[in-house]
N, C-alpha and C positions, 0 to 999 in steps of 0.2 A: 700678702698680696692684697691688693686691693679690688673693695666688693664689686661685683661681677654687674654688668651692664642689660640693661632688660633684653638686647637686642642676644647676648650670647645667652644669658639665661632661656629666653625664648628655643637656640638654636640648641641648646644642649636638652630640653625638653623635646623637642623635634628628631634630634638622635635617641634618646630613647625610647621613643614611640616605634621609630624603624629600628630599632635591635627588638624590641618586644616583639613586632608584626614579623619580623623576620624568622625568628624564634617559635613562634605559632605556627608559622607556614612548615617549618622542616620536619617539626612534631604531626602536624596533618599529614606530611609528605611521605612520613614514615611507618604510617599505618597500612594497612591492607589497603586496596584501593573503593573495596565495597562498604568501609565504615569510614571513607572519607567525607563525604556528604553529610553524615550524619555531626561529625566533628567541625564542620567548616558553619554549619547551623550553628552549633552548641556554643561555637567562638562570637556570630555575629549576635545574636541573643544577648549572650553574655556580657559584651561589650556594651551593647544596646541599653540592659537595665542598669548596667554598671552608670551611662552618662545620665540618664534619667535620672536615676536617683542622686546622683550628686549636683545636677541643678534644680533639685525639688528643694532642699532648703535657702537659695539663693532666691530663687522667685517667692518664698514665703516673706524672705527678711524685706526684696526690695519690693513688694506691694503692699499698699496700705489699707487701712480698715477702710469694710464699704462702708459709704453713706448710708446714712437711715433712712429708708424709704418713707417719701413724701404720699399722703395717700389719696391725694388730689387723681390721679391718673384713675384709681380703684373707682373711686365715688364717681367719676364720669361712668366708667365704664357701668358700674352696678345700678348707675340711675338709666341708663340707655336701657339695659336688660328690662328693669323694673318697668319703663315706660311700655315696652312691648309685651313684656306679660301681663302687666294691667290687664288685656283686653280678654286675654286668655281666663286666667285668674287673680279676679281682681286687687284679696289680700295679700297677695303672696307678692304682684307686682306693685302694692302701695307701698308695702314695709320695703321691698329692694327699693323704692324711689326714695325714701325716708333716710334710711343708711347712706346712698348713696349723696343725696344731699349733706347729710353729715362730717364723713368723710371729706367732701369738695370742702367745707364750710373749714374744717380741719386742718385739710392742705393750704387753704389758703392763706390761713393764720398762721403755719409754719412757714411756708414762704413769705412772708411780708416782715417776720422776725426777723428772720436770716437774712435778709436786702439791710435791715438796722444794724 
């Protein structure tokens, strides 16, 4: 016979899904009725980490390594801090201005590679 077309594969994946659900229900259906609740939880739960965990390795494969952070953003931010603590105290906000300069000086030069 010749190999099966995505459309019946699809559909015969879709029958077993409803003989599975089907199957669950008569098994809950057959319980007491005060431990049905607690079974119809156990089922959605179950299903639930079941699909979870089997798209946790797909989103790993199809995302890519983050970017290395540029540290231009930092050095703004730590010369803005430094600039206001300055007045507070004066060391502590000269050195955050110094770093933060740094860093800019830094980002900058990583960006200006990366454009070449």
């Amino acid at each position: 016979m010749a190999s099966e077309t995505p459309t019946s594969d699809s559909e015969s994946t879709e029958a077993e899904v409803e003989r599975l659900a089907e199957r669950i229900g008569r098994l809950i259906r057959s319980v007491e009725p005060e431990n049905r609740e607690d079974l119809k939880e156990l089922a959605f739960s179950l299903v639930r980490e079941e699909l979870i965990r089997g798209e946790e390795p797909q989103q790993a494969a199809s995302g890519s390594a983050p970017a290395p952070m540029n540290p231009l953003g930092a050095g703004v931010l730590f010369f803005v801090l430094g600039a206001g603590l300055s007045f507070v105290f004066g060391p502590v906000g000269l050195a955050l201005m110094a770093g933060g300069l740094f860093f800019i000086v830094w980002g900058a030069v990583i960006s200006w590679f990366k454009k070449k």
